[in-house]
C-alpha positions as a Markdown table, in Angstrom:
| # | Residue | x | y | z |
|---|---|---|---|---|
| 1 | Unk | 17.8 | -59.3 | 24.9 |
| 2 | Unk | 14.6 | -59.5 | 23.4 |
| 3 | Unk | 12.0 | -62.6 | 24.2 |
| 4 | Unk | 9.8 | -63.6 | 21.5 |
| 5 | Unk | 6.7 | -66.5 | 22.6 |
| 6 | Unk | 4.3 | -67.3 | 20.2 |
| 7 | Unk | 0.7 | -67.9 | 21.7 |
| 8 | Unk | -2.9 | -68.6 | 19.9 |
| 9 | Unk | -5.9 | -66.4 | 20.2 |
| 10 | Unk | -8.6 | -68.3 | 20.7 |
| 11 | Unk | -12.3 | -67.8 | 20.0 |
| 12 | Unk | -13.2 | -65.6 | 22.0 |
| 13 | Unk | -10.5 | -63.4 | 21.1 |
| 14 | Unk | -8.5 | -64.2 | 24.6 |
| 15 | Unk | -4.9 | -64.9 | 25.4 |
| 16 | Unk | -2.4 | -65.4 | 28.2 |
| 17 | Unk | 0.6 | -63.7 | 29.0 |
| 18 | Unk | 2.9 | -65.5 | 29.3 |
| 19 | Unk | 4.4 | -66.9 | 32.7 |
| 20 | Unk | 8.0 | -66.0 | 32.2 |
| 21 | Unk | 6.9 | -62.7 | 30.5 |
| 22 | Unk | 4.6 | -61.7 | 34.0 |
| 23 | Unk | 7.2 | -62.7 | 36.0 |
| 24 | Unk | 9.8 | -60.2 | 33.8 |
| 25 | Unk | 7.3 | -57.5 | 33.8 |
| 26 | Unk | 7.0 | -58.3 | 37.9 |
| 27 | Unk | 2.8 | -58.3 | 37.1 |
| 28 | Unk | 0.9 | -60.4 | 39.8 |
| 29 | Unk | -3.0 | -61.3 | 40.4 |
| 30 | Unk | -5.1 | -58.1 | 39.9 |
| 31 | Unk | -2.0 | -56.3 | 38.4 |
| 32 | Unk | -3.4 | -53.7 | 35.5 |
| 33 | Unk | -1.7 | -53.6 | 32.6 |
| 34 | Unk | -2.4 | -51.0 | 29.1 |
| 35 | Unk | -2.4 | -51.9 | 25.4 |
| 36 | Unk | -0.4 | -49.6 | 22.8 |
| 37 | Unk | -0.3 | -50.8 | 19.3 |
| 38 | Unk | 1.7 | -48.9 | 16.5 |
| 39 | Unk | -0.1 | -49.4 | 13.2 |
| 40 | Unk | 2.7 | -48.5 | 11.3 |
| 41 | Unk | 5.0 | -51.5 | 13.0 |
| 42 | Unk | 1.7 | -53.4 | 13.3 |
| 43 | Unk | 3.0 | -54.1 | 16.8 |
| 44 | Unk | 1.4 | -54.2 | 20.4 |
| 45 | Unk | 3.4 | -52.9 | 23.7 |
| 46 | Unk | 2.1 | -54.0 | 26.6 |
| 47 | Unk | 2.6 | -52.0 | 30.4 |
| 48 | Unk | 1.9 | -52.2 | 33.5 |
| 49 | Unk | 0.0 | -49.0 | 35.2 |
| 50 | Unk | 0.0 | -47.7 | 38.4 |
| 51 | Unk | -2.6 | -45.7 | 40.0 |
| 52 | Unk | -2.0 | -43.0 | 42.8 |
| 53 | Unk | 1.8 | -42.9 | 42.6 |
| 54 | Unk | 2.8 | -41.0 | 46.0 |
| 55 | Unk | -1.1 | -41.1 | 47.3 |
| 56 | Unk | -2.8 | -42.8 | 50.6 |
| 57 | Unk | -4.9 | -44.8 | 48.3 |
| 58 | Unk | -3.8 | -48.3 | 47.5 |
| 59 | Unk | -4.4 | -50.3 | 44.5 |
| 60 | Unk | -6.0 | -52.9 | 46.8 |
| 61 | Unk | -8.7 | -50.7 | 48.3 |
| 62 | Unk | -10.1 | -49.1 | 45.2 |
| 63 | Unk | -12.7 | -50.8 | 43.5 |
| 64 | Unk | -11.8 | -52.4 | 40.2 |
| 65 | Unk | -14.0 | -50.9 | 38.1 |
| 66 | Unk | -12.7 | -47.9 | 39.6 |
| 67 | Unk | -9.9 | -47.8 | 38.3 |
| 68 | Unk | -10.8 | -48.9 | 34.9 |
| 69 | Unk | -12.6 | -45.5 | 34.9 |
| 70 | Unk | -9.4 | -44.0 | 35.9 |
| 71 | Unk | -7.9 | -45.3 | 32.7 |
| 72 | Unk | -9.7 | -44.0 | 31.0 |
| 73 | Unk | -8.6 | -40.5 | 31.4 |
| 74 | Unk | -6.2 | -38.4 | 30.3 |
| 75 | Unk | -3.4 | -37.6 | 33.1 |
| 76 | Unk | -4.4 | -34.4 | 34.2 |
| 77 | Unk | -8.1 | -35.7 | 34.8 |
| 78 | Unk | -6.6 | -38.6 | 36.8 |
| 79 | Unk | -5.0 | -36.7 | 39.3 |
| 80 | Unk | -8.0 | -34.2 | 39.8 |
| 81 | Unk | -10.3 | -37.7 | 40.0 |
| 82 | Unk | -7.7 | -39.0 | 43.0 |
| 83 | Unk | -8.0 | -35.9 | 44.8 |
| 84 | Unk | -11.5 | -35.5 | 44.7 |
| 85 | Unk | -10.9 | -39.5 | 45.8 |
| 86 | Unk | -8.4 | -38.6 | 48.5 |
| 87 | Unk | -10.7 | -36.0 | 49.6 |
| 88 | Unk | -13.5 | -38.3 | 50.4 |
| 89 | Unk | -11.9 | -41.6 | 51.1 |
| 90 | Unk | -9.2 | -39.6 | 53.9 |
| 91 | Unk | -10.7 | -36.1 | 54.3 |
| 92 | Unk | -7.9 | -34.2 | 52.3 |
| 93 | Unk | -8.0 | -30.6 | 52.2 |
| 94 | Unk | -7.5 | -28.6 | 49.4 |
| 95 | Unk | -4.0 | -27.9 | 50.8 |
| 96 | Unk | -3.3 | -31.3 | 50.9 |
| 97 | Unk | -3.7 | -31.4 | 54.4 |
| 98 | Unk | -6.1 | -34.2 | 56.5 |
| 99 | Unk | -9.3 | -31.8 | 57.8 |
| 100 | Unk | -9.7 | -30.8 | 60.9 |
């Protein structure tokens, strides 16, 4: 079943999820989440991303800005960018392998 909540933008152009809705979507504190809109619908879907799926590097030990960057890029370029992160953060071979 769909949930609709009305909120107000206010001037700064900010506003807040709301609780119920964060606790649906399972987004805590720090959490990164991605805006789609759909002109056509004139409609917004908000999700929550993940960075590193499957990789040694956690969420919590990358630097925010970090991983805005990561957004940033397309899907291929994010997974060369977290091996070349792997790589130095954990000394990851190019087999996948720590280094000896």
């Amino acid at each position: 079943m769909t949930k609709k909540i009305i909120k107000q933008i206010g001037a700064e152009g900010r506003t807040t999820i709301p609780f119920i809705m964060r606790k649906a979507m399972g987004l805590k504190d720090g959490a990164f989440i991605s805006f789609t809109y759909d002109p056509d619908e004139k409609n917004v879907t908000i999700q929550q991303e993940y960075f590193c799926d499957g990789c040694e590097i956690g969420e919590e030990e990358m630097n925010p800005e970090l991983l805005l960057i990561l957004l940033g890029l397309d899907k291929e370029l994010q997974e060369k960018a977290t091996f070349v992160l792997k790589n130095m953060l954990f000394g990851i071979n190019n087999q996948g392998r720590e280094k000896t």
